[in-house]
N, CA and C atoms of all chains as a GROMACS GRO file, in nm:
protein
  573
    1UNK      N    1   0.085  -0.121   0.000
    1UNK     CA    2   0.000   0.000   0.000
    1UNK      C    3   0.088   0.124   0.000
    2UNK      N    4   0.032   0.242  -0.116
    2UNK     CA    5   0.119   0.375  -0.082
    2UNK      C    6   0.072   0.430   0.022
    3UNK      N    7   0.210   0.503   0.068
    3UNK     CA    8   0.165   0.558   0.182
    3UNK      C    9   0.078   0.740   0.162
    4UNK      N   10  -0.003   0.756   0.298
    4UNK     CA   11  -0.084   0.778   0.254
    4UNK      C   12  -0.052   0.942   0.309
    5UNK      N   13  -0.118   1.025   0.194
    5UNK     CA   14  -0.019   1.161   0.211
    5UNK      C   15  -0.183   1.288   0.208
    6UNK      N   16  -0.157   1.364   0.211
    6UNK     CA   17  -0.275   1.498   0.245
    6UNK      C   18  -0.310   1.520   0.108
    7UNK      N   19  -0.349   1.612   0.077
    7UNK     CA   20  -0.448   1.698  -0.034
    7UNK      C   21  -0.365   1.794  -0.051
    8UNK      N   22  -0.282   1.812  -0.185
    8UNK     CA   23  -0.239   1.941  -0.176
    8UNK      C   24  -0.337   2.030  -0.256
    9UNK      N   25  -0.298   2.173  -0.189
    9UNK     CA   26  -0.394   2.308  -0.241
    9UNK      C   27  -0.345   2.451  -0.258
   10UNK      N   28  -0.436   2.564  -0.325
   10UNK     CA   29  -0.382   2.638  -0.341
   10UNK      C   30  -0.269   2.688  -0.228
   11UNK      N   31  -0.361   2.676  -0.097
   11UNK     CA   32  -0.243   2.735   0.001
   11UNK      C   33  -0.164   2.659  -0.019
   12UNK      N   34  -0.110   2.558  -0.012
   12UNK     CA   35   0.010   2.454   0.028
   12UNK      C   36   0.087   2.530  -0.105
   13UNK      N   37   0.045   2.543  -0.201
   13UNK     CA   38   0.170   2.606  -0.302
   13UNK      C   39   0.194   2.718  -0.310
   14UNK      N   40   0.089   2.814  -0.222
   14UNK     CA   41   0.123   2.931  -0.203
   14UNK      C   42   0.250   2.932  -0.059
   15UNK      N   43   0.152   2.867   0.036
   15UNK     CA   44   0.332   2.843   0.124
   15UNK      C   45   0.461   2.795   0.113
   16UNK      N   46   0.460   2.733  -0.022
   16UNK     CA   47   0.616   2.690  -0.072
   16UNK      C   48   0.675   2.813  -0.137
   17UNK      N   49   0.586   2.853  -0.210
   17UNK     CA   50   0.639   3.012  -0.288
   17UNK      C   51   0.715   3.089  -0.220
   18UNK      N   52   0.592   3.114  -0.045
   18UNK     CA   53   0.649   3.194   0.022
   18UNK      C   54   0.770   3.134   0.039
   19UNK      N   55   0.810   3.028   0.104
   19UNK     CA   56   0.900   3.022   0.188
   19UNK      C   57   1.027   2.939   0.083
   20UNK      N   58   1.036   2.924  -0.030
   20UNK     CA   59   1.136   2.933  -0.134
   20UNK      C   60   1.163   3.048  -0.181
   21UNK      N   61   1.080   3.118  -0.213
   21UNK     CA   62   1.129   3.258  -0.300
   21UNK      C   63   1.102   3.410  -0.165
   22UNK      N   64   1.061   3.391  -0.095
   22UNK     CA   65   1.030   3.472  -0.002
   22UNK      C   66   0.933   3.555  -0.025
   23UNK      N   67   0.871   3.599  -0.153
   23UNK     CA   68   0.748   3.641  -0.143
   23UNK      C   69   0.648   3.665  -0.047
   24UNK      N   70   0.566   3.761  -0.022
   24UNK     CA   71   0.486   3.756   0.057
   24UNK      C   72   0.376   3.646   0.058
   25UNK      N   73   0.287   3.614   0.182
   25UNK     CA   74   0.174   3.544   0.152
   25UNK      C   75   0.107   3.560   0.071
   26UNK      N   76   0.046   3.666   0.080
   26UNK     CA   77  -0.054   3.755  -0.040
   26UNK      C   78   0.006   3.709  -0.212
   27UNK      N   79   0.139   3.770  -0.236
   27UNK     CA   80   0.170   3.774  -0.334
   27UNK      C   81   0.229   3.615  -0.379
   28UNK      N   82   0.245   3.574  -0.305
   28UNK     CA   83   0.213   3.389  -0.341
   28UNK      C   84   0.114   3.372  -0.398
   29UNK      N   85  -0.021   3.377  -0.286
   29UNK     CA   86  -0.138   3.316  -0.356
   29UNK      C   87  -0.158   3.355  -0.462
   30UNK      N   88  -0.167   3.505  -0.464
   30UNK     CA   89  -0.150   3.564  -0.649
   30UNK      C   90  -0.124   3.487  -0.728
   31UNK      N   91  -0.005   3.514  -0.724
   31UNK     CA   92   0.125   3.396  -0.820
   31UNK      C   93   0.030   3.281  -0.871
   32UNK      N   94  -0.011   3.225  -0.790
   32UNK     CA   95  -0.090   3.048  -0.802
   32UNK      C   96  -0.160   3.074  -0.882
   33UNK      N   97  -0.279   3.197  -0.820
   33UNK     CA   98  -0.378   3.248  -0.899
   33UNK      C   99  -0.400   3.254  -1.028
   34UNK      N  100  -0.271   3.363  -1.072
   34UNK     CA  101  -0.237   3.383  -1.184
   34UNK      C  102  -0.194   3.263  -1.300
   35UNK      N  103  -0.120   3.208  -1.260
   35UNK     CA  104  -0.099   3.060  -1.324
   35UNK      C  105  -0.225   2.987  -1.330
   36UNK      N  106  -0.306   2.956  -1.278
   36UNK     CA  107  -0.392   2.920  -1.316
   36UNK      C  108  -0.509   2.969  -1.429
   37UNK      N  109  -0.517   3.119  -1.365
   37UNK     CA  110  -0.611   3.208  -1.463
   37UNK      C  111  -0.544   3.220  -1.603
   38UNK      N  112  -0.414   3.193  -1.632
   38UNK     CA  113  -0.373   3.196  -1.763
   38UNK      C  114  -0.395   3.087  -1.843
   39UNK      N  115  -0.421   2.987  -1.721
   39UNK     CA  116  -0.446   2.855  -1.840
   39UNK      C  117  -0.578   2.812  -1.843
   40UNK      N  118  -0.650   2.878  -1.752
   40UNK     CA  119  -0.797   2.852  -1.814
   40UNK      C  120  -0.826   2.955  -1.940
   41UNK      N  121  -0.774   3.115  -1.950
   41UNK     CA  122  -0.796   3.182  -2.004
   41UNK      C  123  -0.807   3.158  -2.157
   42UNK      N  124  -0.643   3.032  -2.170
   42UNK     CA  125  -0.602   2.986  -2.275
   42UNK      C  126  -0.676   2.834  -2.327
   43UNK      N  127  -0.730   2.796  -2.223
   43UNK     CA  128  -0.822   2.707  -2.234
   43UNK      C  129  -0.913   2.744  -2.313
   44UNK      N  130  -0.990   2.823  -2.238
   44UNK     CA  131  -1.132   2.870  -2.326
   44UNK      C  132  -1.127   2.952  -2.466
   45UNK      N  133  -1.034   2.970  -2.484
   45UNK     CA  134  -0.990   3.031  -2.627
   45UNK      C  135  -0.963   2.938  -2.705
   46UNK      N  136  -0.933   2.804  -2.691
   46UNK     CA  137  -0.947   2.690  -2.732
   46UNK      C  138  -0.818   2.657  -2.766
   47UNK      N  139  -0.705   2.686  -2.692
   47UNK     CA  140  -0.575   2.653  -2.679
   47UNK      C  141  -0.576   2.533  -2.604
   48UNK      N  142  -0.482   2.433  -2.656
   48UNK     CA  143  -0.436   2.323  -2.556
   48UNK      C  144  -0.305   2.373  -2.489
   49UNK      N  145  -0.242   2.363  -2.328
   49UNK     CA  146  -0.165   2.426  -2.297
   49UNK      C  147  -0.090   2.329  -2.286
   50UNK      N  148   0.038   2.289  -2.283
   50UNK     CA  149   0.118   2.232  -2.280
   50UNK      C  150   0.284   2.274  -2.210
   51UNK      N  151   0.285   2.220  -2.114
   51UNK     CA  152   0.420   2.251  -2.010
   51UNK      C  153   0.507   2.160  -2.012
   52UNK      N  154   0.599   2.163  -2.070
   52UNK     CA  155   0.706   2.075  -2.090
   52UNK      C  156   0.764   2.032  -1.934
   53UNK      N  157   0.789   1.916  -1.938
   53UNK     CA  158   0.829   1.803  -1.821
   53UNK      C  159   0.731   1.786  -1.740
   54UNK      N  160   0.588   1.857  -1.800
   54UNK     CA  161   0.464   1.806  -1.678
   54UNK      C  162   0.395   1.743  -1.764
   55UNK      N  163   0.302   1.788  -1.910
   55UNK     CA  164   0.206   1.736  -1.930
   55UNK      C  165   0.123   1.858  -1.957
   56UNK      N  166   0.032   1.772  -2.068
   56UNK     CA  167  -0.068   1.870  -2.176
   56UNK      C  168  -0.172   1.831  -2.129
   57UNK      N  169  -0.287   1.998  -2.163
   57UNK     CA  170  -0.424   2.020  -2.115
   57UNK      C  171  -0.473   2.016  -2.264
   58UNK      N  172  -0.555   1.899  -2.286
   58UNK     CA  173  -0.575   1.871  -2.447
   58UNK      C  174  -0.749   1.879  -2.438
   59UNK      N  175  -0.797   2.009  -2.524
   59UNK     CA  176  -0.916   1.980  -2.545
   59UNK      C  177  -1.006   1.883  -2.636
   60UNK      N  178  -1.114   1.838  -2.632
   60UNK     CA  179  -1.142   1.746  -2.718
   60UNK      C  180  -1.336   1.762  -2.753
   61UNK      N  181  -1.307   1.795  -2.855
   61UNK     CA  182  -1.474   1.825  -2.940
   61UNK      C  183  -1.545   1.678  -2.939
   62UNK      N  184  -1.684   1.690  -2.833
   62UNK     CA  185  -1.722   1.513  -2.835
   62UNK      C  186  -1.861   1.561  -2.966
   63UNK      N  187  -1.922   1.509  -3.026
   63UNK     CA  188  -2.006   1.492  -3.097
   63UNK      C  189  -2.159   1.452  -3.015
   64UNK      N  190  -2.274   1.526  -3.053
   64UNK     CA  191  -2.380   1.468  -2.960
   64UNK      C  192  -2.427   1.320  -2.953
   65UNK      N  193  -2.407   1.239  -2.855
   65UNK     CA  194  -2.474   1.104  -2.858
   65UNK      C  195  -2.595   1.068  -2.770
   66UNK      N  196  -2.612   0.992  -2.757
   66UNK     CA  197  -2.776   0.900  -2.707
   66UNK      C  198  -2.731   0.867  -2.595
   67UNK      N  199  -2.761   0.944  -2.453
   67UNK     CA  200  -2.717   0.860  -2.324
   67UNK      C  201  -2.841   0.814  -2.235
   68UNK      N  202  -2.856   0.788  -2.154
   68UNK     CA  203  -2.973   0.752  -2.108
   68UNK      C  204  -2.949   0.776  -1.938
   69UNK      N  205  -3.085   0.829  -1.909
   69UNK     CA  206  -3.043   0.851  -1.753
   69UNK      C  207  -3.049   0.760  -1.696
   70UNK      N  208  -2.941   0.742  -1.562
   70UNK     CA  209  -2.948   0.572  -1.531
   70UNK      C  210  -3.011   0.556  -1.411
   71UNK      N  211  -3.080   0.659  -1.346
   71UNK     CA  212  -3.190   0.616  -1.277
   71UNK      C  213  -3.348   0.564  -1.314
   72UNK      N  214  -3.388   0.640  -1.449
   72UNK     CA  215  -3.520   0.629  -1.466
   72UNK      C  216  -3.502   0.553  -1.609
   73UNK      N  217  -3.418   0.541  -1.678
   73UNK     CA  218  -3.380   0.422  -1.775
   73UNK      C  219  -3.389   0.536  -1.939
   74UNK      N  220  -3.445   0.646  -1.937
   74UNK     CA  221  -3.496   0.702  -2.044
   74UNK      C  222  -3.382   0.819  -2.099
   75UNK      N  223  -3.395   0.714  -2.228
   75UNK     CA  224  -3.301   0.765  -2.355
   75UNK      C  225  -3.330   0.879  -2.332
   76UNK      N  226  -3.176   0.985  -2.361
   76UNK     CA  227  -3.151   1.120  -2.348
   76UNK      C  228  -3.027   1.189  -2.446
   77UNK      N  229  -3.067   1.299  -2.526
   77UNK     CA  230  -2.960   1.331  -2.622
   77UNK      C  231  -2.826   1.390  -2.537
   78UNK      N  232  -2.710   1.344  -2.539
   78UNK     CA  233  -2.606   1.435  -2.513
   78UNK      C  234  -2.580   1.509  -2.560
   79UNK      N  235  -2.585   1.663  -2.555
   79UNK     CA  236  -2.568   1.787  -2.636
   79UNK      C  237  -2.428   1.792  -2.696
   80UNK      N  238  -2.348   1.821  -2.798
   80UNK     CA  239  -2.188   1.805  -2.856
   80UNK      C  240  -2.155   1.892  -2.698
   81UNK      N  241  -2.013   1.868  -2.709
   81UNK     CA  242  -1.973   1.930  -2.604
   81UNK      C  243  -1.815   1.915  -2.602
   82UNK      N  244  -1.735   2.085  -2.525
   82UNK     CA  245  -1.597   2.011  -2.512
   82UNK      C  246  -1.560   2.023  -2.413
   83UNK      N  247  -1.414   1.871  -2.390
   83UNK     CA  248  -1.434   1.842  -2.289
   83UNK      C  249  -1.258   1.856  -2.245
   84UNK      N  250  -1.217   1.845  -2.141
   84UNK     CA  251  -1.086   1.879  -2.101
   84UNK      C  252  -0.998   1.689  -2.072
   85UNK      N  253  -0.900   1.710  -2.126
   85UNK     CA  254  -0.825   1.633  -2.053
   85UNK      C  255  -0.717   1.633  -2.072
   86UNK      N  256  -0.618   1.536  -1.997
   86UNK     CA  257  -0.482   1.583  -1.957
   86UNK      C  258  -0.399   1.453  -2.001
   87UNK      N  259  -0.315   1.458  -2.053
   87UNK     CA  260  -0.179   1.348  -2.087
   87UNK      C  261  -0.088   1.404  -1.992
   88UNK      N  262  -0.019   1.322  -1.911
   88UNK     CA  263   0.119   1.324  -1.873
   88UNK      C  264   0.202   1.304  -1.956
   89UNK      N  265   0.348   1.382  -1.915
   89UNK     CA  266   0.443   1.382  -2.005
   89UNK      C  267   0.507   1.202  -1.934
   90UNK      N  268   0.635   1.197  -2.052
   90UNK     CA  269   0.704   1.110  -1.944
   90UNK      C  270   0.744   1.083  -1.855
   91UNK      N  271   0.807   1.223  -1.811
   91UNK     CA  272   0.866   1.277  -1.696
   91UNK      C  273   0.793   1.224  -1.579
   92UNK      N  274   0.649   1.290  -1.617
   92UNK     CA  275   0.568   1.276  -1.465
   92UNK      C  276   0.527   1.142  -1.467
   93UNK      N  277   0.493   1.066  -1.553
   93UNK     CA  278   0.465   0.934  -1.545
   93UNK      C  279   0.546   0.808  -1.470
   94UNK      N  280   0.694   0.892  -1.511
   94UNK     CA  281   0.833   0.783  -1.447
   94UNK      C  282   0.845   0.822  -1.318
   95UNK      N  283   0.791   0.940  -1.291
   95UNK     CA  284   0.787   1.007  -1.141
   95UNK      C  285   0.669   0.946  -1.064
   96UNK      N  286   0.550   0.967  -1.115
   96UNK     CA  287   0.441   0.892  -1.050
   96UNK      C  288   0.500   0.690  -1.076
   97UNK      N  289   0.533   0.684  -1.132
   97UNK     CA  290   0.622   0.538  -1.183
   97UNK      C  291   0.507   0.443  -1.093
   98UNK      N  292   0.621   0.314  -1.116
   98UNK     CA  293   0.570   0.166  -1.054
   98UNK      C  294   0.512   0.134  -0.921
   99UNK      N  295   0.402   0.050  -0.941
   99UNK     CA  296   0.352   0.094  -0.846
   99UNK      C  297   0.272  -0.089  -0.791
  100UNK      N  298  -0.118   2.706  -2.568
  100UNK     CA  299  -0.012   2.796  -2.517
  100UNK      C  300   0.108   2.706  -2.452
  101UNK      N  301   0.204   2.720  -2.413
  101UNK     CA  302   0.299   2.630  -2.450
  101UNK      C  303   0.362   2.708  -2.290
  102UNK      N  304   0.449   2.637  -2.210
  102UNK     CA  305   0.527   2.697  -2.058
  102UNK      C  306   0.553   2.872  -2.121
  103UNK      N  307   0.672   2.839  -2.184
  103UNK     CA  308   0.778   3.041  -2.239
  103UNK      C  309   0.617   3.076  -2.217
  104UNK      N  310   0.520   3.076  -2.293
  104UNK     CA  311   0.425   3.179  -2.324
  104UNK      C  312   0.369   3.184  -2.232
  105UNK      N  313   0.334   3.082  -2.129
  105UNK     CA  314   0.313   3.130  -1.977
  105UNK      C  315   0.394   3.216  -1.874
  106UNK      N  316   0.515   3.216  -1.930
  106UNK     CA  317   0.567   3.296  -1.873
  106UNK      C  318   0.589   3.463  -1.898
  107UNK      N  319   0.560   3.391  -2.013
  107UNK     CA  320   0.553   3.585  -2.066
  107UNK      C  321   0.418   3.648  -2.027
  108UNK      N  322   0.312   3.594  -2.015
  108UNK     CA  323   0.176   3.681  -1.967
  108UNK      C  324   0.227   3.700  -1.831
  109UNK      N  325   0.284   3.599  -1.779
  109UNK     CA  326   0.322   3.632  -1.621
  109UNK      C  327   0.414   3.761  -1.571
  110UNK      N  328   0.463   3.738  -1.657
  110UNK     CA  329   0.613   3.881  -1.696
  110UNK      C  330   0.530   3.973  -1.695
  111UNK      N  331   0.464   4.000  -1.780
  111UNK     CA  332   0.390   4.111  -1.836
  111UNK      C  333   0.288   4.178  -1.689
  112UNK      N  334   0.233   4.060  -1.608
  112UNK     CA  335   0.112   4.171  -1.498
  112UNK      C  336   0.238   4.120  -1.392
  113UNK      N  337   0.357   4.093  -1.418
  113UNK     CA  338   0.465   4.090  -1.283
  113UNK      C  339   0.556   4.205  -1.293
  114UNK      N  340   0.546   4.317  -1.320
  114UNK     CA  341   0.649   4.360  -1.399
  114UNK      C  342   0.811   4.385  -1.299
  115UNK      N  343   0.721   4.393  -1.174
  115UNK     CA  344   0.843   4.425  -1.040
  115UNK      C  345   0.941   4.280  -0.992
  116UNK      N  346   0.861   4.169  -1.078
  116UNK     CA  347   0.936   4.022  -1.052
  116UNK      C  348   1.034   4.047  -1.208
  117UNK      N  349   1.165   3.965  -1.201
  117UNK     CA  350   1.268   3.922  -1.296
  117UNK      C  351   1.219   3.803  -1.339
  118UNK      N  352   1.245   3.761  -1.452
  118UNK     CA  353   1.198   3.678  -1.543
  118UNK      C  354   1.251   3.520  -1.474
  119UNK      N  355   1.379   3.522  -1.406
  119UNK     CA  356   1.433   3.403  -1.368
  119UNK      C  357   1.364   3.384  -1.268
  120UNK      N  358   1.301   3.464  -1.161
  120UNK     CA  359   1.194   3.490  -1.089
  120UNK      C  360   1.077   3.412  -1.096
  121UNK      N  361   0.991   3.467  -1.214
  121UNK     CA  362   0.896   3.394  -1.252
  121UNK      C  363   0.883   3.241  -1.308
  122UNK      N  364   1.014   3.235  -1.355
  122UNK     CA  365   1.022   3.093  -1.382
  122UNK      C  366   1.025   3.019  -1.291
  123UNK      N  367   1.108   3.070  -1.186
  123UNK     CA  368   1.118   2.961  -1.023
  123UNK      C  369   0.946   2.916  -0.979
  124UNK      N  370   0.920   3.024  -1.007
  124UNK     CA  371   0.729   3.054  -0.953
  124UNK      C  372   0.678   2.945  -0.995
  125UNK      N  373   0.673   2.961  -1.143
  125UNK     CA  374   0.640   2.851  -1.282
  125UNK      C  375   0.671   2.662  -1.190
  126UNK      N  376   0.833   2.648  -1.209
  126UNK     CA  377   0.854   2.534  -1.151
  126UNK      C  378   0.834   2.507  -1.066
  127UNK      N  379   0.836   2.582  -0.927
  127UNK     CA  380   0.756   2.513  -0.818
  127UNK      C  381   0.650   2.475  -0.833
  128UNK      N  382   0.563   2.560  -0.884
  128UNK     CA  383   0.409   2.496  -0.914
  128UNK      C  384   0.387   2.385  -0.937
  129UNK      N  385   0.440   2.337  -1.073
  129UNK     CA  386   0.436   2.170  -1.128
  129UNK      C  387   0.520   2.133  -1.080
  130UNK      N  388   0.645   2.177  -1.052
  130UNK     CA  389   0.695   2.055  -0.906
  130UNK      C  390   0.639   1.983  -0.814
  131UNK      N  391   0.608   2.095  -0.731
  131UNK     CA  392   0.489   2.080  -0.601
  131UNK      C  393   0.412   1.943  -0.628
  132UNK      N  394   0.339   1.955  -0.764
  132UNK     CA  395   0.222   1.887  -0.802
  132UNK      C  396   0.292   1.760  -0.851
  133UNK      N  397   0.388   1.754  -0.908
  133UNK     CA  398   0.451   1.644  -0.920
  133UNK      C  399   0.490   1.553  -0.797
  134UNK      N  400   0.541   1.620  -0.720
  134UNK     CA  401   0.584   1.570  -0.628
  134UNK      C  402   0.465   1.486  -0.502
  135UNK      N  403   0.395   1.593  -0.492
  135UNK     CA  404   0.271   1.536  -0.446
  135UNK      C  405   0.203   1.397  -0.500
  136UNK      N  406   0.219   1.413  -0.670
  136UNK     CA  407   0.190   1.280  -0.728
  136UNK      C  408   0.235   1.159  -0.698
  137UNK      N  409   0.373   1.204  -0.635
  137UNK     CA  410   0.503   1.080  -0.644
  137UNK      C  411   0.467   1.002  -0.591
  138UNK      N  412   0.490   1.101  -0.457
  138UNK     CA  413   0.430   1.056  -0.290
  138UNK      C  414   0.314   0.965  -0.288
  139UNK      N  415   0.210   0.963  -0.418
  139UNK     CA  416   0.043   0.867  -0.400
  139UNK      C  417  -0.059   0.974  -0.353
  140UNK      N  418  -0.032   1.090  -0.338
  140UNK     CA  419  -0.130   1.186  -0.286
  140UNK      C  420  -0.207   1.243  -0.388
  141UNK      N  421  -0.297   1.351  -0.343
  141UNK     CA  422  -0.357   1.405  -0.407
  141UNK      C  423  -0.329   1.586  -0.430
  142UNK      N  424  -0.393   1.625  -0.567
  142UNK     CA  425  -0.403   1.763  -0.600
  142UNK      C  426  -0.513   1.863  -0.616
  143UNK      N  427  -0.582   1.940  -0.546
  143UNK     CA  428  -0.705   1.994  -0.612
  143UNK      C  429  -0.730   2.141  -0.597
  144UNK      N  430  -0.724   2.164  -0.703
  144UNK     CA  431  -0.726   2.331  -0.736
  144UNK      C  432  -0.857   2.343  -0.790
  145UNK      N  433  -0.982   2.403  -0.706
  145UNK     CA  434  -1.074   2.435  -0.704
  145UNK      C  435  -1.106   2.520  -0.820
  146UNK      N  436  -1.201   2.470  -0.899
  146UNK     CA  437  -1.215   2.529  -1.023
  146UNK      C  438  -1.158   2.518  -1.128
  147UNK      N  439  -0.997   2.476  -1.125
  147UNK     CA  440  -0.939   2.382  -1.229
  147UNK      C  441  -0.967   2.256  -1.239
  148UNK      N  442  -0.924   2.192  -1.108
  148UNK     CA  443  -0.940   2.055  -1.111
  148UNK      C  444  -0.897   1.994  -1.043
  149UNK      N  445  -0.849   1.829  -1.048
  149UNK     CA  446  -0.803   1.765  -0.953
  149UNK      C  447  -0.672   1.684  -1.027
  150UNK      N  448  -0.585   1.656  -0.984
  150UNK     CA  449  -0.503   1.583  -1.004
  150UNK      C  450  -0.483   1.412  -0.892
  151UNK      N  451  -0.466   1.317  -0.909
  151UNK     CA  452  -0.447   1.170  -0.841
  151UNK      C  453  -0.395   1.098  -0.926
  152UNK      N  454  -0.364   0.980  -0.871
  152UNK     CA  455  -0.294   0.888  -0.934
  152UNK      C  456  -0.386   0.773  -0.959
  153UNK      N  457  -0.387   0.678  -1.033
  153UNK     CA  458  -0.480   0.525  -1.064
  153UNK      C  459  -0.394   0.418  -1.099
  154UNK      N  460  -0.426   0.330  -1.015
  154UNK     CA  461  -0.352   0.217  -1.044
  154UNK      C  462  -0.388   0.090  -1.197
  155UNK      N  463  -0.307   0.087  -1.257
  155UNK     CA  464  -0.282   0.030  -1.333
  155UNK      C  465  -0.249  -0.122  -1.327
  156UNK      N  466  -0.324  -0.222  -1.352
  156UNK     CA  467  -0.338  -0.364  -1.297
  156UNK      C  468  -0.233  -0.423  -1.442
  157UNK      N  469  -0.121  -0.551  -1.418
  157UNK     CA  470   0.008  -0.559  -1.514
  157UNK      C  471  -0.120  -0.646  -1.607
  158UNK      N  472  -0.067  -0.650  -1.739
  158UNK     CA  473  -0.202  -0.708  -1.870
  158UNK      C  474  -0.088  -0.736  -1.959
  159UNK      N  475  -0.108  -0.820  -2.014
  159UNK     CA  476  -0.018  -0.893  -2.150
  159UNK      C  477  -0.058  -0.790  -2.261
  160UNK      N  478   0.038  -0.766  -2.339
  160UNK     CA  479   0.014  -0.664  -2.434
  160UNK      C  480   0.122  -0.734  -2.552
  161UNK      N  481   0.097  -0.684  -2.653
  161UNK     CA  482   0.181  -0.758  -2.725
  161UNK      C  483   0.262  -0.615  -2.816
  162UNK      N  484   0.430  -0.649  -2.837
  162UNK     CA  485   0.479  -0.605  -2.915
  162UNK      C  486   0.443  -0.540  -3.084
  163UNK      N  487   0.401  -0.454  -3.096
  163UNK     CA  488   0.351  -0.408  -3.254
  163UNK      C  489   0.381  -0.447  -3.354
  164UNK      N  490   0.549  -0.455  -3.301
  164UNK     CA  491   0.653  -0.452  -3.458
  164UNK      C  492   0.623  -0.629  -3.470
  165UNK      N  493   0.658  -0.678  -3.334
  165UNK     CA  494   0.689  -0.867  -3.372
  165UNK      C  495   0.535  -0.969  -3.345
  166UNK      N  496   0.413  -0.900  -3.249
  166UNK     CA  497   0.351  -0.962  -3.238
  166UNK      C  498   0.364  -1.018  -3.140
  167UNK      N  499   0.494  -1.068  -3.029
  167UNK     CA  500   0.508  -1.104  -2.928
  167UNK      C  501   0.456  -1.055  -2.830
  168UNK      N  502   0.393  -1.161  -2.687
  168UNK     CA  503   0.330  -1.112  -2.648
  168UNK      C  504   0.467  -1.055  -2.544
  169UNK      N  505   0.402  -0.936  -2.432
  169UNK     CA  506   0.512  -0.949  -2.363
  169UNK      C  507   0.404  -0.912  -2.207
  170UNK      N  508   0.468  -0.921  -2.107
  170UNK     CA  509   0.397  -0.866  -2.011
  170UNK      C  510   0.419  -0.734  -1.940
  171UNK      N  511   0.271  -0.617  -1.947
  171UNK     CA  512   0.306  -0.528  -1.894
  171UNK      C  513   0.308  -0.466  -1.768
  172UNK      N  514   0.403  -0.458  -1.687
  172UNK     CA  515   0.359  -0.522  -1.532
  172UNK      C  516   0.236  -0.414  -1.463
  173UNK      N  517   0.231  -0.439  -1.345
  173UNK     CA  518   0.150  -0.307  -1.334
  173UNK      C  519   0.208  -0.180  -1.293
  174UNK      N  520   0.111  -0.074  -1.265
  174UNK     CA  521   0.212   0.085  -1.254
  174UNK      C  522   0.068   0.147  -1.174
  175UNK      N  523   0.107   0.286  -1.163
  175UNK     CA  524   0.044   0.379  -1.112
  175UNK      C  525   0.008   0.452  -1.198
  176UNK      N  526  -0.058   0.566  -1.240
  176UNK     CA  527  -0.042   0.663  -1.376
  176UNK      C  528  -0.154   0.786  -1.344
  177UNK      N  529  -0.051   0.891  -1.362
  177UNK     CA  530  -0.094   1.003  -1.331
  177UNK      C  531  -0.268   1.032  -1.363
  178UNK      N  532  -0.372   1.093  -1.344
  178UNK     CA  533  -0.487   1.150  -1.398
  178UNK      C  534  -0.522   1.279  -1.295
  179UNK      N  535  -0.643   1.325  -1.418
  179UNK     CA  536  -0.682   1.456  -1.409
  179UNK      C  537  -0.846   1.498  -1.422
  180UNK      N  538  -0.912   1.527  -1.323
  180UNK     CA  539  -1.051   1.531  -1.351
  180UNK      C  540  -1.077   1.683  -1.327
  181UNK      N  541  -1.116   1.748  -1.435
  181UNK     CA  542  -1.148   1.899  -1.467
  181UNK      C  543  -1.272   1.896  -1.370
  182UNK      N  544  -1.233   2.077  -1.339
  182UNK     CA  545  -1.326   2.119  -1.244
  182UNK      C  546  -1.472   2.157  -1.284
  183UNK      N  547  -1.594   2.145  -1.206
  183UNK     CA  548  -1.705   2.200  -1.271
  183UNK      C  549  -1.699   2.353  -1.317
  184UNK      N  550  -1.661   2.449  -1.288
  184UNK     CA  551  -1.623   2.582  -1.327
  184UNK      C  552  -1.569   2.556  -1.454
  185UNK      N  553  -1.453   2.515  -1.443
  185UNK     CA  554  -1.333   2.491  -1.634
  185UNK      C  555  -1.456   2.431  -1.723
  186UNK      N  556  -1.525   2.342  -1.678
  186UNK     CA  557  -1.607   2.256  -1.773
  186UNK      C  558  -1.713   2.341  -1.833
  187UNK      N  559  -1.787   2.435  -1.716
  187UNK     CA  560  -1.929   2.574  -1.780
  187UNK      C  561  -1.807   2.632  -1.859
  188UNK      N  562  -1.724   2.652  -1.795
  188UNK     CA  563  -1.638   2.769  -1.927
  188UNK      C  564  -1.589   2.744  -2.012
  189UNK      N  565  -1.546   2.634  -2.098
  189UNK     CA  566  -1.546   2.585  -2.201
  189UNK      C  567  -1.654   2.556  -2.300
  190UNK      N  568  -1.758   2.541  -2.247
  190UNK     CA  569  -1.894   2.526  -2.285
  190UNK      C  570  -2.009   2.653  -2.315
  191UNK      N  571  -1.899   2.762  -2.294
  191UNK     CA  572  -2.044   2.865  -2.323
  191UNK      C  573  -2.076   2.933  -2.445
   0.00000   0.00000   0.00000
């Protein structure tokens, strides 16, 4: 069994900021902020973002299909829709590794 | 958009940070998150998403080029489940 580790979050990477680069608290969380708001920004513009040695945010155009709700059993159109997902690079894959 | 070009919007509303600066910023980030991965833990940035790991059970797979089968043992492997926020905003 892996061992078993917390949730990381915005704070937790805002407190490494601080206390690697010395930045303020405030201007940590920013920081995070900002990194993030650039890649949704670039998201929704319909950019795939891609960070070398982490891994690509690859959008993907689904086409409308026939799903059915699975409580009450009754066929339902899926509207087209796009949808987000992510490839790891190698890097992170050999890092997340054997398991 | 590609890392450099993340860094340059970052440059641009940082203007009082140095560029080698912002890059440290940059790599800790996906460090952090990497690292967290390593460990078996988890990632979740509210409104982006989540990051975890899934285990991968070992399955015979066979070589392309020869046809041989070979065995692929098992692994761990990174995943990513987008946030409900990213998902309305892609969608509007």
């Amino acid at each position: 069994m892996m061992r078993s580790v917390g949730t990381l979050t915005r704070a937790d990477l805002a407190e490494v900021i601080n206390r690697k680069m010395g930045f303020s608290r405030a201007e940590s969380l920013a920081m995070v902020e900002a990194i993030l708001d650039h890649m949704c920004e670039a998201l929704e513009r319909g950019e795939n973002v891609k960070i070398s040695g982490f891994g690509t945010f690859l959008l993907r155009d689904k086409n409308e299909r026939i799903g059915r709700n699975p409580k009450t059993g009754v066929e339902v159109p899926i509207t087209p829709r796009r949808v987000l997902t992510f490839r790891a690079s190698q890097i992170l894959k050999d890092r997340v590794g054997q398991g | 958009m590609i890392r450099s070009e993340l860094l340059q919007v970052l440059a641009k509303d940082n203007s009082e940070l140095r560029a080698d600066e912002i890059e440290q910023v940059v790599d800790i980030f996906f460090d952090e998150i990497a690292q967290r991965l390593a460990e078996g833990g988890r990632v979740e940035l509210r409104g982006f998403g989540a990051f975890s790991t899934r285990q991968r059970e070992a399955r015979t797979g066979r070589n392309p080029r020869s046809g041989e089968a070979v065995t692929v043992p098992s692994k761990r492997v990174p995943y990513f489940k987008p946030g409900k926020e990213i998902r309305e905003r892609l969608n509007k």
